[in-house]
MIDRENPA-507323 format. One record per residue: residue number from 1; residue in one letter; y negated, x, z negated of N, C-alpha, C, CB in turn. Coordinates in Angstrom, 2 decimals, padded with zeros to 5 digits. Glycine has a CB too. Layout:
BEGIN
+-----+------+---------+---------+---------+---------+---------+---------+---------+---------+---------+---------+---------+---------+
! seq ! type !  nnorth !   neast !     nup ! canorth !  caeast !    caup !  cnorth !   ceast !     cup ! cbnorth !  cbeast !    cbup !
+-----+------+---------+---------+---------+---------+---------+---------+---------+---------+---------+---------+---------+---------+
! NUM !    a !       Y !       X !       Z !       Y !       X !       Z !       Y !       X !       Z !       Y !       X !       Z !
...
+-----+------+---------+---------+---------+---------+---------+---------+---------+---------+---------+---------+---------+---------+
% end
This chain:
BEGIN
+-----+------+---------+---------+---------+---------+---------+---------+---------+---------+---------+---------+---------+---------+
! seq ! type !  nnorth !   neast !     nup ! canorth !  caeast !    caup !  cnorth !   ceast !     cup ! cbnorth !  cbeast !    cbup !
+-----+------+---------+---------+---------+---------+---------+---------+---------+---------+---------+---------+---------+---------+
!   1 !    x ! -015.54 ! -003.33 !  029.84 ! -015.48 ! -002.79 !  031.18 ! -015.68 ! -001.28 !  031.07 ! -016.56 ! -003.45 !  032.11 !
!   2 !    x ! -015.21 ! -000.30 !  031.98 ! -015.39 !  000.71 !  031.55 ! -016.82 !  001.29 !  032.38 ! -014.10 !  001.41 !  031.64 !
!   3 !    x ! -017.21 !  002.38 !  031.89 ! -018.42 !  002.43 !  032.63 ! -018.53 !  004.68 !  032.45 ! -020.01 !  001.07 !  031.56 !
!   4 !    x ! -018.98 !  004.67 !  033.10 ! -019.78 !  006.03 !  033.68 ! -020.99 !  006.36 !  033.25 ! -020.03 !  006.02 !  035.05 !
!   5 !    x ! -021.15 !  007.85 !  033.12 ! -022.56 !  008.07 !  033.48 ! -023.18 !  008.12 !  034.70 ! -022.87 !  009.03 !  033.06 !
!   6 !    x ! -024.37 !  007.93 !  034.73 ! -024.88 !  007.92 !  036.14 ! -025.65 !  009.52 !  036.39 ! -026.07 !  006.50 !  036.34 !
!   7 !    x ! -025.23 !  009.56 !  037.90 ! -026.38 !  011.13 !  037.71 ! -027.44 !  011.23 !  038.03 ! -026.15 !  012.31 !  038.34 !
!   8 !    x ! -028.29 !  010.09 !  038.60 ! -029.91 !  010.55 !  038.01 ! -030.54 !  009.87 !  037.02 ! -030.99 !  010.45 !  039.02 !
!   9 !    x ! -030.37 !  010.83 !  035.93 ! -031.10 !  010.64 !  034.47 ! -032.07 !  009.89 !  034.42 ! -031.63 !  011.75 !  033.89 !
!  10 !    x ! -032.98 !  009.45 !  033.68 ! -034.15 !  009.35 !  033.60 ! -034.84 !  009.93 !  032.15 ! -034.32 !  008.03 !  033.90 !
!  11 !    x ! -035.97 !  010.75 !  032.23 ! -036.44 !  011.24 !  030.86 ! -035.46 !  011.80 !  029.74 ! -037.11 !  010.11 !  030.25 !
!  12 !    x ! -034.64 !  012.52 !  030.92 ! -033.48 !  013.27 !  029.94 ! -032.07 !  012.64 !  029.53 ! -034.13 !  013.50 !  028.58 !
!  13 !    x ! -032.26 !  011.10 !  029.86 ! -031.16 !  010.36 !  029.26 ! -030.55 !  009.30 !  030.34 ! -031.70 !  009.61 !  027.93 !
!  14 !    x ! -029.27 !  009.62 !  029.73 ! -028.18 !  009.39 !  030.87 ! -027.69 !  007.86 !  030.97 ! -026.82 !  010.35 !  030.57 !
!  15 !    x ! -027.61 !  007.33 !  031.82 ! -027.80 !  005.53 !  031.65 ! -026.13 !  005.20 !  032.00 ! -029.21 !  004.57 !  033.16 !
!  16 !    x ! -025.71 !  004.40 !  031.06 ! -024.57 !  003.82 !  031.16 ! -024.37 !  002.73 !  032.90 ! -024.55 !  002.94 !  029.62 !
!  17 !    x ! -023.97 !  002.88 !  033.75 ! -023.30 !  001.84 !  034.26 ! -021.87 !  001.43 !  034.75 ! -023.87 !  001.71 !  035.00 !
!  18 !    x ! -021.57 !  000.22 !  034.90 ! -020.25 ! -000.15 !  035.36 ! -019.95 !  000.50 !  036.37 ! -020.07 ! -001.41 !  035.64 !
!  19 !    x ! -018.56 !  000.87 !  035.99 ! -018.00 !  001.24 !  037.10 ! -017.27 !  000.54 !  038.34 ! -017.34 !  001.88 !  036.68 !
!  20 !    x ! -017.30 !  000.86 !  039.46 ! -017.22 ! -000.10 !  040.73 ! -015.79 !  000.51 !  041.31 ! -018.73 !  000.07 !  041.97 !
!  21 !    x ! -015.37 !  001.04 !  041.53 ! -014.42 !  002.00 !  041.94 ! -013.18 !  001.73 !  041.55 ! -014.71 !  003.21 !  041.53 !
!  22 !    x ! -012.27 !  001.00 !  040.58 ! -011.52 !  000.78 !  039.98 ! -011.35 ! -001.07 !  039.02 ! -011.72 !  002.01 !  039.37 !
!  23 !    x ! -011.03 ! -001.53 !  039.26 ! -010.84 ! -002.81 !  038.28 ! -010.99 ! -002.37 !  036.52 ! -009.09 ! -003.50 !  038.61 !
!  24 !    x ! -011.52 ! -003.47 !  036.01 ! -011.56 ! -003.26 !  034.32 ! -010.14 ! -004.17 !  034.00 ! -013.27 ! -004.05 !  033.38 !
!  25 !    x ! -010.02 ! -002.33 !  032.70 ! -008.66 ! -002.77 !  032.48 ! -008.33 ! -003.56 !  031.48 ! -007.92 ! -001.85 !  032.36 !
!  26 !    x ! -007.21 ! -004.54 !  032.01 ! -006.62 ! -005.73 !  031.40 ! -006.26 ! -005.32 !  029.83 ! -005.25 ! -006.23 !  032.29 !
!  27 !    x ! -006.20 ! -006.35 !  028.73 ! -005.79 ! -006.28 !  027.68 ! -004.17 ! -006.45 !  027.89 ! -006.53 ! -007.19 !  026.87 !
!  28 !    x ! -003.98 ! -005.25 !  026.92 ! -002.02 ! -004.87 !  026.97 ! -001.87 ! -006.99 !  026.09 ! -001.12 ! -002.49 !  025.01 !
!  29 !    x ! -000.83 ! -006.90 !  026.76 ! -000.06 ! -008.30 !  026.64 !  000.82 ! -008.36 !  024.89 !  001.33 ! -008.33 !  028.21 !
!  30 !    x !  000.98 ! -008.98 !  024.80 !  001.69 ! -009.30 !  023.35 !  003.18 ! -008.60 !  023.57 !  001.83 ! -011.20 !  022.97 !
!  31 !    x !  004.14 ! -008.61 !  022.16 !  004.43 ! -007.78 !  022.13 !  005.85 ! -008.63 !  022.95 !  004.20 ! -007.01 !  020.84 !
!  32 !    x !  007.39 ! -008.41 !  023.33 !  007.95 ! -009.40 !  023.63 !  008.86 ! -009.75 !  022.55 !  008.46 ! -009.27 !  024.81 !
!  33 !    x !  009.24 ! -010.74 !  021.69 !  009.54 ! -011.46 !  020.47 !  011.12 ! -010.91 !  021.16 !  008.95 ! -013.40 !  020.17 !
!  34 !    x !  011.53 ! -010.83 !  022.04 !  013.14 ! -010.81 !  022.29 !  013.66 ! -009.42 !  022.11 !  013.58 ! -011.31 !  023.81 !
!  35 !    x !  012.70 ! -008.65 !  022.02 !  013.48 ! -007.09 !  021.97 !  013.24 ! -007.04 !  020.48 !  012.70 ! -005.54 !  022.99 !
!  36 !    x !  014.12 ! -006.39 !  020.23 !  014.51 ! -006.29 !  018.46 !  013.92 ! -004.45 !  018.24 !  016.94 ! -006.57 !  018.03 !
!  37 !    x !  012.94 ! -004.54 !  016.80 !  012.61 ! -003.17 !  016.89 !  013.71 ! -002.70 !  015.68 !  010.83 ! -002.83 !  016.62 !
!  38 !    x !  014.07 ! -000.89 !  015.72 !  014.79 ! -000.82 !  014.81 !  014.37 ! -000.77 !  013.67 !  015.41 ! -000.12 !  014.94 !
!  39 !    x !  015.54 ! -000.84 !  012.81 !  014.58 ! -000.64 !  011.34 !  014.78 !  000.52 !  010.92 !  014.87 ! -001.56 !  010.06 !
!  40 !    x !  013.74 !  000.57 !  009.53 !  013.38 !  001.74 !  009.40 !  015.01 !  002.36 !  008.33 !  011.60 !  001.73 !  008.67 !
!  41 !    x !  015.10 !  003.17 !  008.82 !  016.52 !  003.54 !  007.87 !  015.69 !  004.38 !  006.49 !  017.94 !  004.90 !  008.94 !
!  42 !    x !  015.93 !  003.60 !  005.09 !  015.82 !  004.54 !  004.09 !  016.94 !  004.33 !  003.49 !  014.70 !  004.50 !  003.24 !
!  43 !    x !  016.73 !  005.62 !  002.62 !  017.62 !  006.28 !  001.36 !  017.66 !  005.42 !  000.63 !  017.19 !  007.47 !  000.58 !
!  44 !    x !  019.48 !  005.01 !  000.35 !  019.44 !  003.86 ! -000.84 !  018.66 !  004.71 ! -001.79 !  021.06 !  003.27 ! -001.55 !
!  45 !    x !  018.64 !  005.81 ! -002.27 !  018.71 !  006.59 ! -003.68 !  016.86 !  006.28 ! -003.86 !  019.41 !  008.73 ! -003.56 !
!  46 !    x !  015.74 !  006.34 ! -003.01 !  014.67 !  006.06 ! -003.01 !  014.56 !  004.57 ! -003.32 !  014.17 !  006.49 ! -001.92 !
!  47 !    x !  015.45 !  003.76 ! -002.27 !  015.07 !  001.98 ! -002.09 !  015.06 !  002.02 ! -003.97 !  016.82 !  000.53 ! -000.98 !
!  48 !    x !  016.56 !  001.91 ! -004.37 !  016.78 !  001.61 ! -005.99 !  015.91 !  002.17 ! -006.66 !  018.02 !  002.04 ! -006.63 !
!  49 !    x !  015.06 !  003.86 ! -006.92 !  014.01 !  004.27 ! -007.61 !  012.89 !  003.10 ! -007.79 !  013.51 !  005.48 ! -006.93 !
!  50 !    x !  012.27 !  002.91 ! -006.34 !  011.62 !  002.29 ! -005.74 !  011.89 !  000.61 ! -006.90 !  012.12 !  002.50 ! -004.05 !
!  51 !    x !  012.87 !  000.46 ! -006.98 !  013.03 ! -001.20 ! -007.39 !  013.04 ! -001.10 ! -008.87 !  014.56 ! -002.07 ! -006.80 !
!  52 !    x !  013.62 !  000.10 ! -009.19 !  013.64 !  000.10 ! -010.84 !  011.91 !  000.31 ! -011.16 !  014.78 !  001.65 ! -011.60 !
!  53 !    x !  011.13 !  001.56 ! -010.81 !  009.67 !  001.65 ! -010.94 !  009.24 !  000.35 ! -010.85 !  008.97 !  002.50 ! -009.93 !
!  54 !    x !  009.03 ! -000.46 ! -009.96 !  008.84 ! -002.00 ! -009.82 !  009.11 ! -003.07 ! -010.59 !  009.37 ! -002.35 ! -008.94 !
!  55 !    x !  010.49 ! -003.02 ! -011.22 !  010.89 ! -003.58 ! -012.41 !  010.46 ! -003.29 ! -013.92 !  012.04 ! -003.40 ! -012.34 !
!  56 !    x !  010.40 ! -002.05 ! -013.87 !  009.89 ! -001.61 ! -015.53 !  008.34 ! -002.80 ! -015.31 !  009.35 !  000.85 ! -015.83 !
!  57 !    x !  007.77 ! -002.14 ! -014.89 !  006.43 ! -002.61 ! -014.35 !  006.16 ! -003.72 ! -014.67 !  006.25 ! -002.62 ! -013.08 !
!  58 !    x !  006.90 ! -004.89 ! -013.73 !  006.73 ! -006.33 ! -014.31 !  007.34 ! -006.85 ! -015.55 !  007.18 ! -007.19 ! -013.40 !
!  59 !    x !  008.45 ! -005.99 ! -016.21 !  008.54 ! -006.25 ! -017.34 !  007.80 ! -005.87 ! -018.48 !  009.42 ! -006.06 ! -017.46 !
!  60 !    x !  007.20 ! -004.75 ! -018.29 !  006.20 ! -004.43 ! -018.90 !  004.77 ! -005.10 ! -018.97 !  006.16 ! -003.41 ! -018.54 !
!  61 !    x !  004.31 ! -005.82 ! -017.72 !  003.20 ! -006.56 ! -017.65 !  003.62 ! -008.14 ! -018.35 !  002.71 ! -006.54 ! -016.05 !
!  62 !    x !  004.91 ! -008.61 ! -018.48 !  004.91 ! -009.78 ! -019.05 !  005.29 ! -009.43 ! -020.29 !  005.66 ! -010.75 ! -018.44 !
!  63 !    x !  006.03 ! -008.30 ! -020.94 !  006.08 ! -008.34 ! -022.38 !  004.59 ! -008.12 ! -023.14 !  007.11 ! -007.21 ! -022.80 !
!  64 !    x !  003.72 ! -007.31 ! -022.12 !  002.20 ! -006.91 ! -023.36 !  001.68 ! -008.43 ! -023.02 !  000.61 ! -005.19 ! -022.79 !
!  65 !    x !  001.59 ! -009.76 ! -021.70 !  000.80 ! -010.73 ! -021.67 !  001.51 ! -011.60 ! -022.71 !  000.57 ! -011.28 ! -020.30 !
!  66 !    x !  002.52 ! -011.61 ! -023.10 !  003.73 ! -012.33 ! -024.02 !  003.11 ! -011.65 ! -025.26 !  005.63 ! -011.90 ! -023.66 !
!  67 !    x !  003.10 ! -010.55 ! -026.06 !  002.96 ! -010.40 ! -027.12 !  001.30 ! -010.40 ! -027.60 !  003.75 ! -009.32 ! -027.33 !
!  68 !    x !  000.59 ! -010.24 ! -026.71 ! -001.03 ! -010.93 ! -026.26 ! -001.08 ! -012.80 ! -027.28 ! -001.03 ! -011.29 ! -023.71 !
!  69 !    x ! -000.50 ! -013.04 ! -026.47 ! -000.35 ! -014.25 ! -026.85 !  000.50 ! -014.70 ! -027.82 ! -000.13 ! -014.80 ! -025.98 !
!  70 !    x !  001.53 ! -014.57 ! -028.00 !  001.89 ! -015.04 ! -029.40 !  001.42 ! -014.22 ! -030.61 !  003.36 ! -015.12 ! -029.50 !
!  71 !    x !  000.54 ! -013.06 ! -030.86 !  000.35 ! -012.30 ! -031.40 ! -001.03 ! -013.48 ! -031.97 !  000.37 ! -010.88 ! -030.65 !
!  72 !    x ! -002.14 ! -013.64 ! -030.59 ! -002.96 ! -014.84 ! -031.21 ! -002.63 ! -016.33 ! -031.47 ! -003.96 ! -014.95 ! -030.49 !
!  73 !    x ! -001.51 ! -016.50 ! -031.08 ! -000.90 ! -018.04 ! -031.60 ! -000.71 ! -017.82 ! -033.24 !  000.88 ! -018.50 ! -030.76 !
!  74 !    x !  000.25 ! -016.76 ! -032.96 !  000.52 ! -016.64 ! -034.53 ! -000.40 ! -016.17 ! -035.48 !  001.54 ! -015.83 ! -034.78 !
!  75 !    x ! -001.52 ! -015.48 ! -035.52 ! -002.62 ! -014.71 ! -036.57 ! -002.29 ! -013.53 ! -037.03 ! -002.91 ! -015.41 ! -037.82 !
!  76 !    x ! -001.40 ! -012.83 ! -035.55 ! -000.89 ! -011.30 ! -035.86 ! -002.19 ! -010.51 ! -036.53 ! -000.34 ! -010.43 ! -034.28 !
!  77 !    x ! -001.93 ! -009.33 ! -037.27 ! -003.02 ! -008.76 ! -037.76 ! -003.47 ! -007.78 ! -036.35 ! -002.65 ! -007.95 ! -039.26 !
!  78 !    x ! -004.28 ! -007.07 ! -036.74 ! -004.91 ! -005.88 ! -035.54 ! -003.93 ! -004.70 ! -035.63 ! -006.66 ! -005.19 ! -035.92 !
!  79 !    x ! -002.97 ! -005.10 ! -036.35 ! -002.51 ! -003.47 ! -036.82 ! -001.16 ! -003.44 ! -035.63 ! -001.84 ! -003.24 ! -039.00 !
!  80 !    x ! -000.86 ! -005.02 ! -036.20 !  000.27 ! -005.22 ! -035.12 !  000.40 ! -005.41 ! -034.10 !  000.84 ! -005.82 ! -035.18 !
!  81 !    x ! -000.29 ! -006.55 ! -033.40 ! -001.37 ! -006.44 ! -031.95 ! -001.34 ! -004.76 ! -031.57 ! -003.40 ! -007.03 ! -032.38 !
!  82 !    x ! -002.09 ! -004.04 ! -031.94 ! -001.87 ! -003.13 ! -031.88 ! -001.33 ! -001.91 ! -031.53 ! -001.89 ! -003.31 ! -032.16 !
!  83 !    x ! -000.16 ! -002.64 ! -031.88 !  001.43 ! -001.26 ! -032.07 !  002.17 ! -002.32 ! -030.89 !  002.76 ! -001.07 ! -034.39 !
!  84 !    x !  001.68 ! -003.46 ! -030.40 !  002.71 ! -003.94 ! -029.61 !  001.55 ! -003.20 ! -028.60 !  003.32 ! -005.75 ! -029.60 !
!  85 !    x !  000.53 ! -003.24 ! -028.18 ! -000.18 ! -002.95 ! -027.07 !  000.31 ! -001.03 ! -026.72 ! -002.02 ! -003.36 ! -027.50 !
!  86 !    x !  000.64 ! -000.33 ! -027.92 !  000.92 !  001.03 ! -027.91 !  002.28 !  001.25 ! -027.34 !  000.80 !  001.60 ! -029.26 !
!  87 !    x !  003.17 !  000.09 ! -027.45 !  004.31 !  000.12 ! -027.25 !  004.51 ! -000.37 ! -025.26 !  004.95 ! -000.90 ! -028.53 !
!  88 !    x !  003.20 ! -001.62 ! -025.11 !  002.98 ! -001.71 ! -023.38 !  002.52 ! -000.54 ! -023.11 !  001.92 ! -002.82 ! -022.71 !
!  89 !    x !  001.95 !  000.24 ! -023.37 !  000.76 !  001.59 ! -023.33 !  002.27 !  002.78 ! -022.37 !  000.00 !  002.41 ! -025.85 !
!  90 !    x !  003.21 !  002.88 ! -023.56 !  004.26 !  003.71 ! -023.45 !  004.98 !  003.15 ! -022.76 !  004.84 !  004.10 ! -024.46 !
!  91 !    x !  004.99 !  001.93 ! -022.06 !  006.31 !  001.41 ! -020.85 !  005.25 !  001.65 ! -019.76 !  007.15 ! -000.59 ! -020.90 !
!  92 !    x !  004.33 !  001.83 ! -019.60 !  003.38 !  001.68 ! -018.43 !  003.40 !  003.55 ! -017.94 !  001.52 !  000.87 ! -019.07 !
!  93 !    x !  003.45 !  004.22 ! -018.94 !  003.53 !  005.37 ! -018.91 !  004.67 !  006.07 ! -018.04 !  003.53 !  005.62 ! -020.10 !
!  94 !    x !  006.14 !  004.89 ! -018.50 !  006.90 !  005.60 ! -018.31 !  006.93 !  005.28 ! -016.77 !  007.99 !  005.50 ! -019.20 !
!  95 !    x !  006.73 !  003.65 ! -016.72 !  006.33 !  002.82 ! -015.18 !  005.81 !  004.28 ! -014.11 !  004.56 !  001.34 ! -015.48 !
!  96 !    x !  004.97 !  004.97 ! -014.70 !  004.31 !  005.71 ! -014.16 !  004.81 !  007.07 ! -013.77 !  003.41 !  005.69 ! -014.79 !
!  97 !    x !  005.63 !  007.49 ! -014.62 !  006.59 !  008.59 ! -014.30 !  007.53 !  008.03 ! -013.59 !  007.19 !  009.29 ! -015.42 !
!  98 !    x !  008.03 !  006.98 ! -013.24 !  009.57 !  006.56 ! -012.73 !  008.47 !  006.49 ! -010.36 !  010.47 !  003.92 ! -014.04 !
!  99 !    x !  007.41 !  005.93 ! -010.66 !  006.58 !  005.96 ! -009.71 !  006.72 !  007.51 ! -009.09 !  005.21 !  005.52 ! -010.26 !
! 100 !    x !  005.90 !  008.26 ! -010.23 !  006.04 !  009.96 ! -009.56 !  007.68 !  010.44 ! -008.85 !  005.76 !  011.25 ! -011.16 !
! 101 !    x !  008.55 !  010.00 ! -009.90 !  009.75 !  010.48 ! -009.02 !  010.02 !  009.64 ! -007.59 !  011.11 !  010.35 ! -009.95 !
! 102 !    x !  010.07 !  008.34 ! -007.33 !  009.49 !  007.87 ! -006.02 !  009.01 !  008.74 ! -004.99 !  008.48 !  007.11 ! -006.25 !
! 103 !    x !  007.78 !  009.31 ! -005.86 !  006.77 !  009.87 ! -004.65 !  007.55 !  011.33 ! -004.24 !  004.89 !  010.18 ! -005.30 !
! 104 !    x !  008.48 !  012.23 ! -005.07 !  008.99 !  012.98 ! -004.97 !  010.20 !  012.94 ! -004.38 !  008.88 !  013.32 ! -005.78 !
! 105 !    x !  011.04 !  011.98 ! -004.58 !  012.29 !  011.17 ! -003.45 !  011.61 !  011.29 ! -002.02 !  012.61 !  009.16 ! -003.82 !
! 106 !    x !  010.75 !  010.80 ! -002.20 !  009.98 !  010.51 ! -000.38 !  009.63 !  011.74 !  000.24 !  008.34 !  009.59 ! -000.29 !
! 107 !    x !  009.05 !  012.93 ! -000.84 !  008.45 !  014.06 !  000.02 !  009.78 !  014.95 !  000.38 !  007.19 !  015.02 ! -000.87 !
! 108 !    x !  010.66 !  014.88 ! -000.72 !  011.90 !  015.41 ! -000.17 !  012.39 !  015.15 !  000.75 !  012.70 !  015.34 ! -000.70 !
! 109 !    x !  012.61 !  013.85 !  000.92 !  013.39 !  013.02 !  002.28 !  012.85 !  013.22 !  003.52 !  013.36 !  011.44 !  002.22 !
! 110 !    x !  012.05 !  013.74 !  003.22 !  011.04 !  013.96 !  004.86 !  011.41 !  015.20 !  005.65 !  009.19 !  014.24 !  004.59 !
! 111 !    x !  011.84 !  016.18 !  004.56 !  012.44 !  017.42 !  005.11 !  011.61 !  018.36 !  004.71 !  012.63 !  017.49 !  006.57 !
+-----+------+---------+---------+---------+---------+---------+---------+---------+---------+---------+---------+---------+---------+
% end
């Protein structure tokens, strides 16, 4: 409900009451399912960045959980384990640069 201050204080402090003067206002109604909102128009050239960054990514997260594991199925040494984890290390990296250009597609596009 909305409410006011009142103007005689007491001990300095100002007492909340309802306000009488006006109805309390109704909660806005849902939204209506029949009007269609538009969509958001992006840049193919971002969407595809956007999907390749995304792709390295999950290929990169299932080749290091893949070589994780057959690395201990098989009794890979540490050396090799290793050089495969250096090798997820460097796709995650790049995951990570392909991300930055993303973020640089977008600040451009904005104007």
């Amino acid at each position: 409900m909305a409410e006011r201050r009142d103007a005689g204080a007491l001990n300095g402090h100002q007492r909340l009451v309802p306000r009488r003067d006006r109805p309390a206002a109704r909660p806005v109604p849902l939204a209506d399912p029949r009007k269609v909102v538009a969509p958001r128009v992006v840049d193919p050239r971002i969407a595809a960045a956007g999907r390749r960054a995304s792709l390295v990514l999950v290929v990169v997260g299932l080749f290091w959980i893949a070589s994780t594991w057959v690395g201990g199925r098989l009794g890979w040494s540490a050396r090799v384990q290793g050089l495969f984890d250096l090798f997820a290390l460097a796709g995650f990296g790049f995951a990570l640069y392909l991300t930055w250009q993303v973020w640089r597609l977008r600040r451009t596009h904005k104007g």
